[in-house]
N, C-alpha and C positions, 0 to 999 in steps of 0.2 A: 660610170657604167652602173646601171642599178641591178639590183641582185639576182631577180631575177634573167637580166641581160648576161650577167656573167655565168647564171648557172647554166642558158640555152648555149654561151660560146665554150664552156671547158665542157659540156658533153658530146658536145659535136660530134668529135672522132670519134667514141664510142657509139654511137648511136649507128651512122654509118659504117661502122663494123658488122654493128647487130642485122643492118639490113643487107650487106655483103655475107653474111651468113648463108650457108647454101641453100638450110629447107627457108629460107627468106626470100632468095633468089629462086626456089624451084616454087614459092607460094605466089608469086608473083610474074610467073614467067606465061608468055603464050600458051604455051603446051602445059600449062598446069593440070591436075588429074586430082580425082577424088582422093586417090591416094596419097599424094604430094597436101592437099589439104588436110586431111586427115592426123596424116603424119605431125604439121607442125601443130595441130591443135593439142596433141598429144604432149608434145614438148612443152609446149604452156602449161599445160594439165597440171605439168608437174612441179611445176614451179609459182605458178599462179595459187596451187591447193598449202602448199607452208604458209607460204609469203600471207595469205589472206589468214590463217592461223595466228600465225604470231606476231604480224604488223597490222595488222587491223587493231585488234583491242588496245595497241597501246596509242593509236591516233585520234580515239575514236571521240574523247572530249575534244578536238580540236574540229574534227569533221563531222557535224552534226547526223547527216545523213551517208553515215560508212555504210551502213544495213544496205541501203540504194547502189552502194559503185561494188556492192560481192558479186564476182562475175565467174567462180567457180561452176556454180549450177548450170549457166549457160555453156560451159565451154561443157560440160557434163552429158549437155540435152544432145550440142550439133557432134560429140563423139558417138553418144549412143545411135543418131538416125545414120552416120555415115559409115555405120557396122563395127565400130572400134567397143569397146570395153573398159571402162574408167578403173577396175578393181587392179586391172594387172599393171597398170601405170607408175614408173618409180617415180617417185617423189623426192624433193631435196630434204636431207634427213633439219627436222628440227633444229637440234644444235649448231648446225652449220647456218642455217637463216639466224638463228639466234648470235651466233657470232658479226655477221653480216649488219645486222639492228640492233644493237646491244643499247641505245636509247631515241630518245625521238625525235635527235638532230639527223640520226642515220636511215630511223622511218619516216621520214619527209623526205627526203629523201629517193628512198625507193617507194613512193607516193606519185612525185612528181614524174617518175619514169611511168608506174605501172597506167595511173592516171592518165598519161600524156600516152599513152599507146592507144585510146580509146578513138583520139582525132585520127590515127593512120589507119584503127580497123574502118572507119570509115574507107579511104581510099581502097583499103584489102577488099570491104566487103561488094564494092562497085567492079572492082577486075574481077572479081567470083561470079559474078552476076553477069558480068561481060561473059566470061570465057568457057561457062561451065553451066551457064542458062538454070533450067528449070533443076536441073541436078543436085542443085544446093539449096532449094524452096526449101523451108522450115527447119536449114541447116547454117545457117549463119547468124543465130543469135548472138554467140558473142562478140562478130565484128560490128553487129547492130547495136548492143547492148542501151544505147540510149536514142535509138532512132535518128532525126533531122535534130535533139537539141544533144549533140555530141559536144560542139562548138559551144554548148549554152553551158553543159553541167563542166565542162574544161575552165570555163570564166570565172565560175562560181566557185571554182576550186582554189586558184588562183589567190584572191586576196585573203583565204582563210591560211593558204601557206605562207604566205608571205607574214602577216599577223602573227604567225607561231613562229615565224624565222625570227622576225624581232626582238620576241624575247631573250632570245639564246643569246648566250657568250657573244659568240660569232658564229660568221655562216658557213664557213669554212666545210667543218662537216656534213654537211649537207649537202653540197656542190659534190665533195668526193664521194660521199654515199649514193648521189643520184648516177656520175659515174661507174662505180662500181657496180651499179645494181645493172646498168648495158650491158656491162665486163661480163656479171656473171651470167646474165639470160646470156650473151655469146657464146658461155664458155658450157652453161646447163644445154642450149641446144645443140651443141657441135655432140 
């Protein structure tokens, strides 16, 4: 099984947890509401605005183009038009991210998660679009964040991690840090 194969089978569970989450299931459901969206954009907010602090910079010789995958602003822009407020947003305190990626076997890691969320804002941002029509025009940046090459800038990700997984010891850490990083979005949004 190649490693990346092993890293899609041991996150499995976690990941299906994250989307059995409830603002996951209530983002995702028929009846979904401005406010139901709003909400979990919110929860990302705050987790997406560390993570992009203090794991970006340490990846960023490996990912040429990090500047291109920061999706904070985005998620920033569809809070501000869907009446929400970024300032009052709590955030995951530093040190605790910093524990979380304490090197770059554990941000690759939470790489391949936050990275690999961009193929399902796809799907998120097509049921928004379905169920909530004109409601959400010029409000769904961050599910768009790379338009129709969602699929394209995912492939391109792909063999630079893989590349950097190589060098490492082993992979080991990186399997559980991509784990852990579903664990904690489950555990930041609950």
């Amino acid at each position: 099984m190649s490693f990346l194969e092993r890293l899609r089978s041991h996150t499995a569970p976690m990941h299906q947890a994250l989307e059995k989450n409830r603002y996951s299931i209530a983002l995702m459901s028929n009846e979904v509401t401005l406010d139901d969206y709003r909400t979990y954009l919110e929860k990302m907010y705050g987790f997406v605005a560390s993570f992009e602090m203090e794991v970006y910079p340490m990846v960023s010789d490996i990912f040429p183009d990090i500047e291109d995958r920061k999706k904070l602003h985005l998620l920033a822009h569809d809070i501000y038009r869907l009446g929400g407020d970024v300032s009052s947003i709590p955030v995951v305190n530093s040190s605790a991210m910093n524990r979380m990626y304490p090197n770059i076997a554990a941000a690759l890691g939470g790489m391949y998660v936050m990275e690999g969320s961009t193929l399902g804002g796809v799907v998120i941002n097509k049921h928004l679009q379905q169920h909530l029509g004109a409601a959400v025009d010029d409000k769904t940046s961050y599910f768009s964040v790379y338009g129709t090459a969602a699929a394209v800038k995912w492939k391109a990700l792909l063999p630079m991690l893989v590349s950097a997984v190589e060098t490492l010891p082993n992979d080991d850490e990186v399997i559980s840090s991509a784990a852990a990083t579903f664990s904690a979005l489950n555990k930041w949004m609950s």
